[in-house]
C-alpha positions as CSV (number, residue, x, y, z in Angstrom):
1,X,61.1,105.8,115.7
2,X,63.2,108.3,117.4
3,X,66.2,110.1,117.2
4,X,68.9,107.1,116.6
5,X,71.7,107.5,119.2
6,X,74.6,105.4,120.3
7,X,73.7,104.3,123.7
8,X,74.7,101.1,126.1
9,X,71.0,99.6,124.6
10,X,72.1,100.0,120.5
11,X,75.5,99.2,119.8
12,X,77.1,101.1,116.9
13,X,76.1,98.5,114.4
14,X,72.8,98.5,115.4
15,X,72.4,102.2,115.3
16,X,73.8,102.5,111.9
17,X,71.4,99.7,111.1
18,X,68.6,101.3,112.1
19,X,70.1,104.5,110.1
20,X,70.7,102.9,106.6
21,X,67.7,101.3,106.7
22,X,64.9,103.7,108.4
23,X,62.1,101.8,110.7
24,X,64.7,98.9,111.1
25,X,64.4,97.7,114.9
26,X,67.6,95.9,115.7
27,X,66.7,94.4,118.4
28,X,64.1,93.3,116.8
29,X,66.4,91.4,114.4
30,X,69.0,89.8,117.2
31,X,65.4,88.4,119.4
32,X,64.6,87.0,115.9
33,X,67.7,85.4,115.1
34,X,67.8,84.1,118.8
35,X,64.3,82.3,118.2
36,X,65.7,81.1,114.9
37,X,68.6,80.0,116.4
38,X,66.7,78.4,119.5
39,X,64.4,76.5,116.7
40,X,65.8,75.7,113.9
41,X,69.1,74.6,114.0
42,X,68.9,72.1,111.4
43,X,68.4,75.5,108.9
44,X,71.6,77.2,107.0
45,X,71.7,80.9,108.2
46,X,73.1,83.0,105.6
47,X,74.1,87.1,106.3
48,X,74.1,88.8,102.9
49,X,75.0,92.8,103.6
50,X,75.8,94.8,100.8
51,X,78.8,97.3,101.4
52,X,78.6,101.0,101.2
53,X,80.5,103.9,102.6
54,X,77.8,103.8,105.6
55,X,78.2,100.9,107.0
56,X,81.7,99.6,106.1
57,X,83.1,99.4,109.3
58,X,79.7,98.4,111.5
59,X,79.9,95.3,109.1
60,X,83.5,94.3,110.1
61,X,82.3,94.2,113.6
62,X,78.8,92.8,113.0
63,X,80.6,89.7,111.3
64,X,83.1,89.6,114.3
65,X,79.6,89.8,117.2
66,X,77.8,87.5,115.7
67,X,80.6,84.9,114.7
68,X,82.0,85.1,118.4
69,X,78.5,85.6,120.0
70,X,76.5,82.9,118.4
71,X,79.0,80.6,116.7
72,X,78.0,81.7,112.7
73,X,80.0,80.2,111.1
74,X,82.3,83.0,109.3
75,X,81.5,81.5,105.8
76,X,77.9,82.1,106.4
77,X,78.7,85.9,105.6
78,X,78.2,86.8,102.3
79,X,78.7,90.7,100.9
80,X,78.3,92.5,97.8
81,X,79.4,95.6,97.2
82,X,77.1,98.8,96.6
83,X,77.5,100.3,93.1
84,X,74.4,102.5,92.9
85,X,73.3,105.1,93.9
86,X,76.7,106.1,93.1
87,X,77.0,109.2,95.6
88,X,76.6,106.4,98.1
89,X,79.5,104.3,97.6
90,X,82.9,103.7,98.9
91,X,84.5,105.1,95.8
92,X,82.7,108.5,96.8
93,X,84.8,109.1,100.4
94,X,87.9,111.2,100.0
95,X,91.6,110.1,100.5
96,X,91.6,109.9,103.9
97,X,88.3,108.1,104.4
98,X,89.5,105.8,102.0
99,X,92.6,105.1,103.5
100,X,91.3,104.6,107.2
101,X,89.0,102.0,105.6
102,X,91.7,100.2,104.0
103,X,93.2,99.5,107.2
104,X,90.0,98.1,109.1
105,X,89.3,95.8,105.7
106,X,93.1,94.9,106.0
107,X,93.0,93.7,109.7
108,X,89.1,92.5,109.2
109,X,90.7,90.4,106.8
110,X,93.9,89.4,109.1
111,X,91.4,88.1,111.7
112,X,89.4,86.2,108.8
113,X,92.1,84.5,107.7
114,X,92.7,83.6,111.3
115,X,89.6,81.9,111.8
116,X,89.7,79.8,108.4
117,X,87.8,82.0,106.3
118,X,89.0,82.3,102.4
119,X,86.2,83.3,100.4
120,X,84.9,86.2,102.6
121,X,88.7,87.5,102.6
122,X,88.3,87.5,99.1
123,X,85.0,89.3,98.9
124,X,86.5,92.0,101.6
125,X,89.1,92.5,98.9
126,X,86.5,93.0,96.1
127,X,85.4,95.5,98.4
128,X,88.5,97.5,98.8
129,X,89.9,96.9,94.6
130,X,86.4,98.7,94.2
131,X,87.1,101.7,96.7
132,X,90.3,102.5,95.7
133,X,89.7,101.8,91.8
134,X,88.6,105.5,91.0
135,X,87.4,109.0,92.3
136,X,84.3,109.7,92.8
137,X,84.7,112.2,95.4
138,X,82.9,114.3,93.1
139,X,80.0,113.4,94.3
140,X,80.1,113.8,97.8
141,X,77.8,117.1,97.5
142,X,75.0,114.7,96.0
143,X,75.9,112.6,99.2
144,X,75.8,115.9,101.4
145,X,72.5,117.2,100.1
146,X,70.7,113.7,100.1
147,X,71.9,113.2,103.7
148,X,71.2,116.5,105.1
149,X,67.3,115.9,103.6
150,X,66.6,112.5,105.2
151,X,67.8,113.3,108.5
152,X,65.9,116.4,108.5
153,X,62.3,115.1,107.1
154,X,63.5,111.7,109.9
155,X,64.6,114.0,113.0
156,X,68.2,112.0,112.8
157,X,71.7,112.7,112.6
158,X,74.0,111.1,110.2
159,X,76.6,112.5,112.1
160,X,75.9,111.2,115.7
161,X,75.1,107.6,114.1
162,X,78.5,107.9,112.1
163,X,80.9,110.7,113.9
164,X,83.7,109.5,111.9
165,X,82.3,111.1,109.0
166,X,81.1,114.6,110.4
167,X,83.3,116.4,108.0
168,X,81.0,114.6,105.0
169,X,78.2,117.2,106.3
């Protein structure tokens, strides 16, 4: 795959994606779920994500796309939140990381509420009691060093994929 880069063809959820989880093709995934959708609409479609401090906020707007775009419905979203490896998780981001997050899980969880949702409200609140329960900022060199070595040995760029985090590099 190449160099992942925000363009009008990969919207940012896709390129972080495609990012967290190398050789994705997402649009690979959305033609899939349109043929899924297309054929087999007797079938439950369940999103499970799991939650870390790369792709917090491209899942608040994933849920939002796909929920407006395709008619999910918003209880069909299930997340856990990542724990390990621990230099990867949302308890690793310093303060103000932390705090910008807060806010996008607080109005993700407004517009939730707003379309009838309880349980995943509750689940983005797991998410943020985890965050802010302790300091593991610590670790962010781990995070550094790790990061640094995958997008060298892929030819990528955490920090194009995720420029709100360029000062975690």
């Amino acid at each position: 795959f190449p160099n992942v880069v925000v363009g009008a063809s990969l919207d940012a959820h896709g390129a972080v994606a495609e990012y967290v989880r190398h050789g994705t093709n997402w649009s690979e995934i959305e033609n899939n779920y349109e043929q899924f959708r297309n054929t087999c609409s007797n079938v439950k479609f369940l999103v499970c994500s799991t939650v870390g401090l790369m792709n917090v906020t491209s899942l608040i707007e994933l849920q939002k796309l796909w929920h407006q775009r395709w008619g999910i419905d918003i209880d069909n979203f299930e997340i856990n939140v990542l724990i390990t490896p621990s230099f990867m998780s949302l308890r690793v981001l310093p303060e103000h990381h932390k705090q910008r997050i807060k806010q996008r899980i607080l109005q993700h969880q407004d517009w939730l509420r707003s379309v009838g949702s309880k349980e995943l409200v509750q689940s983005w609140q797991n998410v943020l009691s985890y965050m802010i329960s302790k300091d593991d900022s610590h670790l962010l060199e781990q995070f550094r060093k790790n990061t640094q070595r995958l997008d060298q040995h892929r030819k990528e760029s955490f920090a194009t994929v995720l420029p709100e985090y360029h000062d975690l590099i």
